[in-house]
Wavefront OBJ file of the C-alpha trace (Angstrom):
o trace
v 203.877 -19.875 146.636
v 206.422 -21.069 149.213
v 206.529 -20.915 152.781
v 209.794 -21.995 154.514
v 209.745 -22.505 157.993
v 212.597 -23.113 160.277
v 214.128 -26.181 161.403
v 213.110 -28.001 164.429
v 216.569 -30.440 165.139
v 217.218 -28.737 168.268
v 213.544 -29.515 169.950
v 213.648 -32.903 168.504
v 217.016 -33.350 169.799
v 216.554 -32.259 173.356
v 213.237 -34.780 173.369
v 215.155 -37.582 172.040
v 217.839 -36.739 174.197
v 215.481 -36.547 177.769
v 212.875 -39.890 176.339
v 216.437 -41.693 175.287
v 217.741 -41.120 178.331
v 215.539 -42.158 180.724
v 214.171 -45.167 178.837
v 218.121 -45.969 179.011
v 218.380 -45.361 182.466
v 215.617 -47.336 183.216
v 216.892 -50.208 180.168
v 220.000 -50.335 182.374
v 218.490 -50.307 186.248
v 216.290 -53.313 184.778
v 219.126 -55.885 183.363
v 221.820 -55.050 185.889
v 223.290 -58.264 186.783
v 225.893 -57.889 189.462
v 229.605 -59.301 188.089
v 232.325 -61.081 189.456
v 235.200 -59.133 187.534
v 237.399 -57.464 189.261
v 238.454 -55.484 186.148
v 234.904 -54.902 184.810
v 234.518 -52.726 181.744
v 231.841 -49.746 182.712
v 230.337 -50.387 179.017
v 230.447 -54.239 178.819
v 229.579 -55.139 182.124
v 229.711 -52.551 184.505
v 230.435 -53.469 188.408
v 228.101 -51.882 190.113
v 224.027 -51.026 189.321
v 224.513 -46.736 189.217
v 226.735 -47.398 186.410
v 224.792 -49.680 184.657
v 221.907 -46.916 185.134
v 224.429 -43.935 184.427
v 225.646 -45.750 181.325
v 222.714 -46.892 179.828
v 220.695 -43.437 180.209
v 223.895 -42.020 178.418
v 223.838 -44.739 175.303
v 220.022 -43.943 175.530
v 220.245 -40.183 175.576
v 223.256 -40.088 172.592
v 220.474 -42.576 170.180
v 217.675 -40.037 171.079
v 219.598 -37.133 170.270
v 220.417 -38.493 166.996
v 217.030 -39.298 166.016
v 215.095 -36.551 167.401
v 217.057 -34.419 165.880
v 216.676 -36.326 162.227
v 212.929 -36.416 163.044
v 212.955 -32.961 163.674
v 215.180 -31.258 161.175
v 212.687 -33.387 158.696
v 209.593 -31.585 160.168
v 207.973 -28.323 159.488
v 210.621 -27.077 156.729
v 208.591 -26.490 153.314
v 204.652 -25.725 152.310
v 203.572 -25.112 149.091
v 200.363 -23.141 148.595
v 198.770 -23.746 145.108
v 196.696 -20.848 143.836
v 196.302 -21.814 140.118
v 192.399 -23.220 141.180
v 191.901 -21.001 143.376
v 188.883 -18.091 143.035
v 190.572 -14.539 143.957
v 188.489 -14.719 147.567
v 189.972 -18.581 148.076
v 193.331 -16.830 147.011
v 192.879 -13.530 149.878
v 191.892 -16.108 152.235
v 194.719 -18.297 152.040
v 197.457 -14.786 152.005
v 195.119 -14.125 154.947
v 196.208 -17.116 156.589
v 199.249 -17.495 155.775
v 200.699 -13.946 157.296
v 198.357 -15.116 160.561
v 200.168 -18.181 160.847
v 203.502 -16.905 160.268
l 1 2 3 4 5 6 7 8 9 10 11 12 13 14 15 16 17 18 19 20 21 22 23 24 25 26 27 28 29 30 31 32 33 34 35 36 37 38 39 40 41 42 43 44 45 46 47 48 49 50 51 52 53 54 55 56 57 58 59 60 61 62 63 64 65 66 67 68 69 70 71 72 73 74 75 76 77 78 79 80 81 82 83 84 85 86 87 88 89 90 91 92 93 94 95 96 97 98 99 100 101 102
């Protein structure tokens, strides 16, 4: 018997997305070096530290996303019950279980 559950990308998404994010954010506050280019590029080497914060947290948040939501869409999807061994009472109890669970 099969049970097959729903994904979870979305919740493992928004986590990755929120943890990314702020360890980005915090990534970026924490090796801000201040620049003497007048034309500086907001990825490469951004001017001031709120962009460096702003643009890390965003790099951060956009790699979370991507792999919470792998992690996620991976998790929860498929059980198989095997009732071949089973006595008829293991077999009532685990139908029990199942539609309690569900």
């Amino acid at each position: 018997m099969r049970r097959v559950g729903k994904s979870k990308f979305w919740k493992g998404a928004g986590i990755g997305f929120l943890a990314g994010g702020a360890t980005g954010g915090l990534i970026g506050a924490a090796t801000y070096e201040e620049s003497t280019e007048p034309l500086a590029d907001i990825f490469i080497n951004p001017a001031r530290q709120g962009e460096a914060i702003v643009t890390g947290a965003l790099l951060g948040g956009i790699s979370g996303f991507i792999i919470g939501g792998l992690v996620g869409s991976s998790a929860g999807k498929e059980q198989v019950y095997d009732f071949t061994q089973k006595t008829r009472e293991q077999k009532s109890a685990t139908l029990h279980f199942i539609v309690a669970n569900f």
